[in-house]
C-alpha positions in Angstrom: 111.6 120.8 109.7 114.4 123.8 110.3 116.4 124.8 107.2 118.9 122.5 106.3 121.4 125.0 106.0 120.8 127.8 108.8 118.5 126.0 111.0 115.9 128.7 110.7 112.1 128.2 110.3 111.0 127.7 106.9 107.6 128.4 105.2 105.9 127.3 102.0 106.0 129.9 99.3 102.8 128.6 97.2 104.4 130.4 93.7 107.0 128.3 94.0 105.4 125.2 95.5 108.4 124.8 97.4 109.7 125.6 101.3 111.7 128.7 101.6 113.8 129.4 105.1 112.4 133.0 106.7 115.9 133.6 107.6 118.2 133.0 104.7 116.1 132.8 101.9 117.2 129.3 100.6 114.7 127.0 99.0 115.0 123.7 101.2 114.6 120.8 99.4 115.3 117.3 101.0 114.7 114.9 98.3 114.9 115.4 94.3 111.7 113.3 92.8 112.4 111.8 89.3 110.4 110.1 87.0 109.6 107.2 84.6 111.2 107.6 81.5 107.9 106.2 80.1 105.4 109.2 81.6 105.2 112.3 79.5 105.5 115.9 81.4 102.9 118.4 81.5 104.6 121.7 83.0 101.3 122.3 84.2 100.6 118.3 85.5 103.8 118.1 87.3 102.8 117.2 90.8 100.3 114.8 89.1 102.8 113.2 87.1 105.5 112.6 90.0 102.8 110.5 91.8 101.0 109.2 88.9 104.9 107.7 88.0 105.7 106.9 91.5 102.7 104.8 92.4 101.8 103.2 88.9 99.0 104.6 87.8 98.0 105.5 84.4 97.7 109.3 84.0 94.0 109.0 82.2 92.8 111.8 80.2 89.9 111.3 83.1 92.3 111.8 85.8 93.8 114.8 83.8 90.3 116.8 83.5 89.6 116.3 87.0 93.0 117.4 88.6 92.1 120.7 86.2 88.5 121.0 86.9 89.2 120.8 91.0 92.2 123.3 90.6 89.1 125.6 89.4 86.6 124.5 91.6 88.5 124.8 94.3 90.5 128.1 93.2 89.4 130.2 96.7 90.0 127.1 98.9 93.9 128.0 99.1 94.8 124.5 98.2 98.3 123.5 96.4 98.5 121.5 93.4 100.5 118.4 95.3 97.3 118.7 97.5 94.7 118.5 94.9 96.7 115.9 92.9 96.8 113.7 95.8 92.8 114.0 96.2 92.8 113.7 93.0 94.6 110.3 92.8 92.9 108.7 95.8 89.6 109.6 94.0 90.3 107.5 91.1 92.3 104.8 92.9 89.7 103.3 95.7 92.2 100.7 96.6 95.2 103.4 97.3 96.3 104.6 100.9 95.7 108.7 101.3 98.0 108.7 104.2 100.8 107.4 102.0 100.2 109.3 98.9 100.3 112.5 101.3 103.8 111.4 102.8 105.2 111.1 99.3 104.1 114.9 98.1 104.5 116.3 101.5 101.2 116.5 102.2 99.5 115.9 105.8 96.9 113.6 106.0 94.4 115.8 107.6 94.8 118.0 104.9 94.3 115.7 102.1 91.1 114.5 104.1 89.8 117.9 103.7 90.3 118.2 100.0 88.9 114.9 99.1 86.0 115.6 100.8 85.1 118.9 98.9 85.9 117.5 95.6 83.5 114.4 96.2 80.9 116.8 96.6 82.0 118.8 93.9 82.1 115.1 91.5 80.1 113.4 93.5 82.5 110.5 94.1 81.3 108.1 96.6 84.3 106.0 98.0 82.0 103.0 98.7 82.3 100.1 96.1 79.4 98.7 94.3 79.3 95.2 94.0 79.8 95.1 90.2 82.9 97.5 90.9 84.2 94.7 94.0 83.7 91.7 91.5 85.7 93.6 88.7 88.5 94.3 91.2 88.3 90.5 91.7 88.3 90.1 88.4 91.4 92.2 87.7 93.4 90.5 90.4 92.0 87.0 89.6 90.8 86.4 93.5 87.6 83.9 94.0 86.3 86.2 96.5 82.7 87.6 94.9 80.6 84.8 96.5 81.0 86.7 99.9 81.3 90.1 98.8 77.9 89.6 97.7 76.6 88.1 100.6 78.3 90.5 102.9 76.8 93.2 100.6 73.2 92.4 102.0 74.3 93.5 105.3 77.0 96.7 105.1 78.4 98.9 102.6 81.2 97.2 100.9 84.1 100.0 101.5 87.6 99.4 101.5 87.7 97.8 104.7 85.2 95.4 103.6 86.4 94.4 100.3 90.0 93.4 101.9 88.6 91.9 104.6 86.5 89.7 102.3 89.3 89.3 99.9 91.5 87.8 103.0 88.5 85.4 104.7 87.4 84.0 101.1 91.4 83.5 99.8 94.3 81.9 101.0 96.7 84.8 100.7 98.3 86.5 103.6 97.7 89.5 105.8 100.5 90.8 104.1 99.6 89.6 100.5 96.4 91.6 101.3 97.8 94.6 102.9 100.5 95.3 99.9 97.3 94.8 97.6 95.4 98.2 99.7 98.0 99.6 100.3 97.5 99.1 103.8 99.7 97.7 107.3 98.8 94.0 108.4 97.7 95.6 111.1 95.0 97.4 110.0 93.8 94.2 107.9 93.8 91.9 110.7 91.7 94.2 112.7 89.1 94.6 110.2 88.8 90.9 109.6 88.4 90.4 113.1 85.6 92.5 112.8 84.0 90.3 109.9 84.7 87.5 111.5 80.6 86.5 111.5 80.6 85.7 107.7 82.9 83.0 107.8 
């Protein structure tokens, strides 16, 4: 995007964490980000706090030591901190959508691919659920969905894909209902149920 003021190209100063226009020198911002009264402010957990407050999630003292330990671990990767706290976040929240935690920090989704997949081999995160992690997910939402997750489990890997597309064939809620829940468009739902269509 050109600089809203001279139209001239901008580029992302990393001390700053902000765009700056090559031209004119002005910092471009096109949005001011606020945040829950109720979430506390680190100055140096900022980017994590604006997402942790704009998609709900509770800023753990676990989420907090790995957004620091990957900011290390990752120090000669050239990464930004609204980068690594998306990572970060998706890491800790299965269910979430990486391509819409990118679009709120600015961050492309190819990039944020790239960063998750160094820090799960730094952690050594695997983003597939175990069945005792699928059933407590059913458990939190109260769906009666863990008689086919464990039968599907026999067969595949339950990953994100799977667990919605058995929470949608073994409930009566919506494509919607169960797209809102991941995180995810109807579309992308009703294709994967298609998919699992076998286990009905």
């Amino acid at each position: 995007m050109p600089c809203l003021y001279c139209s001239g190209r901008n580029k992302f100063d990393k001390e700053i964490n902000l765009y700056v226009c090559e031209a004119c020198n002005f910092i471009n911002v096109s949005r001011i980000m606020e945040i829950n009264n109720s979430v506390k402010v680190d100055r140096n957990l900022v980017e994590l706090s604006l997402i942790c407050s704009e998609f709900g999630i509770e800023k753990t003292e676990e989420i907090k030591k790995m957004f620091r330990s990957s900011y290390v671990a990752l120090l000669k990767g050239n990464y930004t901190m609204s980068e690594l706290s998306v990572a970060v976040v998706f890491l800790n929240n299965k269910s979430l959508n990486l391509a819409k935690l990118g679009g709120f920090m600015g961050v492309k989704t190819r990039r944020a691919k790239t960063v998750v997949k160094r820090l799960q081999n730094i952690f050594n995160i695997d983003l597939v659920y175990s069945v005792e992690e699928a059933h407590e997910f059913c458990d939190t939402h109260n769906l009666n969905a863990k008689k086919l997750i464990t039968y599907v489990s026999d067969d595949m890997k339950i990953t994100k894909e799977v667990l919605m597309s058995c929470i949608y064939l073994a409930t009566d809620l919506s494509y919607g209902k169960v797209a809102r829940m991941f995180h995810v468009s109807e579309n992308t739902v009703w294709r994967h149920v298609k998919k699992m269509g076998k286990y009905v």
